[in-house]
C-alpha positions as CSV (number, residue, x, y, z in Angstrom):
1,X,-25.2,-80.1,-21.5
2,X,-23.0,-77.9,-19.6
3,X,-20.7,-80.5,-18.8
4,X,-20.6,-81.5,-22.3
5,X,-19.4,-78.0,-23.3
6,X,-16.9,-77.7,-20.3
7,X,-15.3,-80.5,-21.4
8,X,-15.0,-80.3,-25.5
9,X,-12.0,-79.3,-27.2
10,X,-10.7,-75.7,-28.5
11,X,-8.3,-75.7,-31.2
12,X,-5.5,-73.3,-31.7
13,X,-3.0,-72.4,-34.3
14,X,0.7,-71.9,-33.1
15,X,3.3,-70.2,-34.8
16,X,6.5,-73.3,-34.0
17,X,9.6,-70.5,-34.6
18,X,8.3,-68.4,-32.3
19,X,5.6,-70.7,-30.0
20,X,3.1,-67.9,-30.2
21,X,-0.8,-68.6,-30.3
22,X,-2.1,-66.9,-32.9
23,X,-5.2,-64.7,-30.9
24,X,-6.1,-62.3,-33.9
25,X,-6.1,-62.1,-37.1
26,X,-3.6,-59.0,-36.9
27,X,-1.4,-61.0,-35.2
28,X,-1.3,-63.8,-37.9
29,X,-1.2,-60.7,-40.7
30,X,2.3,-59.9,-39.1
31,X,3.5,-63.8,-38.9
32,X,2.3,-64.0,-42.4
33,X,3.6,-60.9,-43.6
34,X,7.4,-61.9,-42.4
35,X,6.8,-65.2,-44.8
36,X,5.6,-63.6,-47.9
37,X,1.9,-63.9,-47.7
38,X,-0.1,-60.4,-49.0
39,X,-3.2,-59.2,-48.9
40,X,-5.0,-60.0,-51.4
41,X,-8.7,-57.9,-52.8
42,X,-9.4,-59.9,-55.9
43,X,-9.1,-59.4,-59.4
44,X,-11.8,-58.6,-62.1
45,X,-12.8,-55.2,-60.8
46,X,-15.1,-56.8,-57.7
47,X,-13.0,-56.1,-55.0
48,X,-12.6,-59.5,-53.9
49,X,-15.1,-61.5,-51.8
50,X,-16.2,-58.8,-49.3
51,X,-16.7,-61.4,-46.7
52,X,-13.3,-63.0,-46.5
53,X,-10.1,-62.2,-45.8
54,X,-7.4,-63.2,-48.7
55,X,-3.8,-63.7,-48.7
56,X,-2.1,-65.3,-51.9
57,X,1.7,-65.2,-52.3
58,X,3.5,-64.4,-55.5
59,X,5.8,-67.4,-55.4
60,X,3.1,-69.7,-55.3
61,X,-0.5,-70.5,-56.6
62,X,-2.1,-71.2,-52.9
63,X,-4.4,-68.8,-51.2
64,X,-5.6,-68.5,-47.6
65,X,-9.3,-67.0,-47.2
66,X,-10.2,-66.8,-43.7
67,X,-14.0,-65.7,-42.7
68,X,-13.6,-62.0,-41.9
69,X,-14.9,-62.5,-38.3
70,X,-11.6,-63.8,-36.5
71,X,-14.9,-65.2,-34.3
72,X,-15.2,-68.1,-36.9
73,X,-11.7,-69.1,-37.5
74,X,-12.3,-72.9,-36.8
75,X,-9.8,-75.7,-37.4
76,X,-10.5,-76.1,-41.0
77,X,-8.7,-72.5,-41.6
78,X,-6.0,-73.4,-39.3
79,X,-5.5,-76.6,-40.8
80,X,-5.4,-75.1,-44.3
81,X,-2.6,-72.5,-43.7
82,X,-0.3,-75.2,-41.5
83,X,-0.7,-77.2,-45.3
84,X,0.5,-74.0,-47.3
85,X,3.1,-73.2,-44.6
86,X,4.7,-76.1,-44.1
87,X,6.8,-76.8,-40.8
88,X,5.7,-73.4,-39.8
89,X,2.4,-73.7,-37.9
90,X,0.7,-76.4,-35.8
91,X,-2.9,-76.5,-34.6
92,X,-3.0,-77.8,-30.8
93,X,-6.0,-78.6,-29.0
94,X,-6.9,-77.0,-25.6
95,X,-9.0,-76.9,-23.2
């Protein structure tokens, strides 16, 4: 079983302009930031889901909910802002 896990596959999300890995979420809350993304905390008076972490930009419909523990950021949320960010981010695999 060791062996097995030794030799599987970690993804990562890269930033292309500036070829940095993205290692926290406070670094991808300043990448995101400089493109126009915000915070967002819901609507409706609930404050949001309180187990996610939201970011919807004004020019656009799309938005990002990552699980609050940067722990769990798997390839499906790295995948899903490379599609709403265009050209901008690439997941890579490493091991």
């Amino acid at each position: 079983m060791e062996g097995r896990q030794s030799s599987r596959r970690t993804k990562v999300l890269v930033h292309l302009p500036s070829g940095q890995v993205v290692t926290s979420y406070a670094a991808l809350e300043c990448i995101l930031f400089g493109l126009g993304w915000e915070r967002y905390y819901g609507g409706g008076g609930g404050g949001g889901e309180p187990e996610l972490l939201q970011f919807h930009k004004r020019s656009s419909i799309d938005l990002i909910s990552l699980p609050m523990d940067f722990q769990r950021f798997s390839s499906v949320y790295m995948y899903d802002i490379v599609v709403k960010n265009p050209n901008l981010f690439h997941v890579r695999d490493i091991q």
